[in-house]
C-alpha positions, 0 to 999 in steps of 0.5 A: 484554555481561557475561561471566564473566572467566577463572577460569582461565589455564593457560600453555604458553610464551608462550600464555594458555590461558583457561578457559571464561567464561560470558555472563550478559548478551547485550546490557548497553547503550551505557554500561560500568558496574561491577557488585556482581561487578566483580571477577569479571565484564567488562561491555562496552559495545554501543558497544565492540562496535560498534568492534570489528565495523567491523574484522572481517569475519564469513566464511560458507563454504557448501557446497550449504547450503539457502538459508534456512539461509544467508539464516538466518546473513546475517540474524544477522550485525550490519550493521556486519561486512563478511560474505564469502560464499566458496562451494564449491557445486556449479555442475551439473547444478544451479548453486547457486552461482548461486542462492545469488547470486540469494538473497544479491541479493534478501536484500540489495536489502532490508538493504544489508549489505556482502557478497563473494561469490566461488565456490572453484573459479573459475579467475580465483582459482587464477590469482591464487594461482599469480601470488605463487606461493601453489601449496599451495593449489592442485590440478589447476589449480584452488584445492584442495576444503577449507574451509581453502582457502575461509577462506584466500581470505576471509583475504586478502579481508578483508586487501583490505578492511584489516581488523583480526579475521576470524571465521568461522560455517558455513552450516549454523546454524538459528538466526540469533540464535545467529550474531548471538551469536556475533560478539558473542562475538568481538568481547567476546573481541577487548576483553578480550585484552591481546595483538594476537596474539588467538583467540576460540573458541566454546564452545558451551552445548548441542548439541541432538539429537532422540534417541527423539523427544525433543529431547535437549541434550548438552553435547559433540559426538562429534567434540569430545568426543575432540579436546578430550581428545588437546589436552589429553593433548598439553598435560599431557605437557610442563607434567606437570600433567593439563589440562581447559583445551581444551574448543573443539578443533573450534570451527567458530565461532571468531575470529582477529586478523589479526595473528595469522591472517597467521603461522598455517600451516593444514591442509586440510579438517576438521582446520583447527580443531584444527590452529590449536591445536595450530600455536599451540603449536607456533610459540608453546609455547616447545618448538620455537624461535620464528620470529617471537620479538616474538610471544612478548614480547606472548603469544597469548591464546585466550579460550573462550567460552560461549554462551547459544543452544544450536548447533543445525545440520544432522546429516551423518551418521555418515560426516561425523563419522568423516572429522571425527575422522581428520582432527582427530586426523590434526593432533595426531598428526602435529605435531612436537610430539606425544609417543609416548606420545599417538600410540599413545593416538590409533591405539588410539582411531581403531582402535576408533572407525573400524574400518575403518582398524585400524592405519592412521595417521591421514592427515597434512593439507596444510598451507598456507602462512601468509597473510602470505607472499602479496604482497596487491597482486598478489594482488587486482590479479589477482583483481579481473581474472580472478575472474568469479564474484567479487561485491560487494554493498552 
């Protein structure tokens, strides 16, 4: 792959901000070699790609997706990554987690990837939990229903497998070349980082809609849009500089070292992706004191990438898309570390973008404790014991 370097790197404490960096070539061979733009471009061998991939382990949360898109996204995903299968799909009248196992089954009998596969609500995986005393998770008896619950599983699946990097890509791509690109990306990102303490979020080229029955490609989503503006504000008002750096504040496609991915709280639901921001900050922005300061002697780098295939996914609709932004601007609004002056600015968007809540605050997201805590030994000893729905393929 050849990629443009970072223009630009903004620092807010011991966090490598970096700019957008362009791809110019998916694929740039099996030897690194220098370019007439060297001073301004990376290029990244498919061999370093490759070391990179058989350490990480690509997550794919589903959730009553259609089975081609998930058969889709398994056939992009390079044969090297471990791929972990964490579904929250319904079990009745219809049981398509069941049918999404048959899929995964016959998709496999003819690749013979490694794949896990594990349903969300399986008691014997909420048990697991409640044996290391892991209970922010928990609701009801049973893990709670959000998709930060589902990569918190993944995470410690792939800490089983003693993984290095974790990436994540929803089940609702229609283009498998495009989630083949997007490991590519995270594995460039990974090469690039001078710190083991790493993130690399997609940025995505266009984001295709049929508008009057012609195909329109606009640059940001609805939700985005206003996330990436509120992370920036948030930004601005400690450095006193106005900031465009965030343009990936709901990066469902994103990546995280396990190192890093171990120190992180998350927040339940939708706000996951803005709040792994905005908690970086918080933990490593130098505004409240650091709890782990060996972190901040390595910094934490955050590369946005953008991608050559635009992202072209399924449209859940206009309520989808109002819970999306209450929930991302929920995690902004509710971080310590957000000033008054940026809340206000947050109500009077959410009053004018989802009336029906005026002059409600958005909710404060369930945090979840970070991976790191859990004892993993005990964790799996009980998992592979009592989780009847956990798979391994391949």
């Amino acid at each position: 792959m050849i990629l443009e370097l970072p223009r630009r790197t903004e620092h807010f404490g011991a966090v490598r901000l970096h700019d957008v960096q362009r791809v110019y070539e998916l694929d740039s061979g099996t030897r690194k070699f220098p370019t007439k733009a060297k001073e301004a471009v990376a290029t990244i061998s498919s061999d370093e790609i490759e070391r990179i991939n058989q350490k990480m382990v690509i997550v794919v949360p589903v959730k009553n997706e259609r089975l081609k898109l998930l058969e889709g996204v398994l056939s992009g995903i390079p044969h090297d990554c471990h791929t972990i299968v964490v579904s929250n799909s319904s079990r009745s009248p219809v049981d398509r987690f069941m049918m999404e196992k048959q899929m995964i089954k016959e998709f496999n009998h003819f690749v013979e990837d490694k794949i896990t596969l594990v349903h969300q609500q399986d008691p014997g995986i909420a048990e697991a939990f409640a044996s290391i005393g892991y209970n922010s998770i928990l609701q009801s008896g049973l893990v709670r229903d959000g998709k930060a619950e589902g990569m918190i599983i993944a995470m410690l699946l792939g800490k089983m497998l003693k993984k290095e990097y974790v990436g994540f890509i929803d089940a609702d791509n229609y283009v498998p070349g495009a989630v083949h690109e997007y490991v590519e990306i995270y594995a460039a990102g990974f090469i690039l980082s001078d710190s083991p303490y790493s993130m690399v979020r997609v940025s995505w080229v266009y984001k295709p809609k049929i508008a009057e029955d012609k195909l329109f490609f606009p640059k940001w989503g609805r939700v985005s849009d206003v996330s990436n503006r509120y992370m920036n504000h948030l930004i601005e008002s400690y450095t006193g500089f106005g900031s465009e750096i965030i343009k990936t504040g709901n990066a469902g496609e994103h990546a995280i070292s396990m190192r890093l991915a171990d120190l992180l709280f998350y927040a339940s639901g939708f706000a996951v992706e803005t709040y792994e921001l905005v908690n970086i900050l918080e933990q490593f922005g130098g505004v409240i004191p650091p709890a782990n300061p060996a972190v901040m002697l390595s910094g934490v780098d955050i590369f946005q990438i953008e991608t050559r295939n635009p992202h072209l996914h399924e449209d859940k609709g206009d309520g989808h898309i109002q819970e999306m932004l209450s929930s991302s601007l929920g995690a902004i609004y509710h971080s310590p570390i957000c000033p008054p002056k940026v809340k206000k600015s947050i109500m009077d968007t959410l009053d004018n973008k989802t009336p029906v809540r005026k002059g409600r605050k958005p909710n404060l997201p369930t945090i979840l404790e970070p991976p790191l805590k859990v004892d993993i030994t005990r964790f799996v000893a009980t998992l592979r014991k009592k989780a009847q729905t956990l798979t391994e393929f391949g």
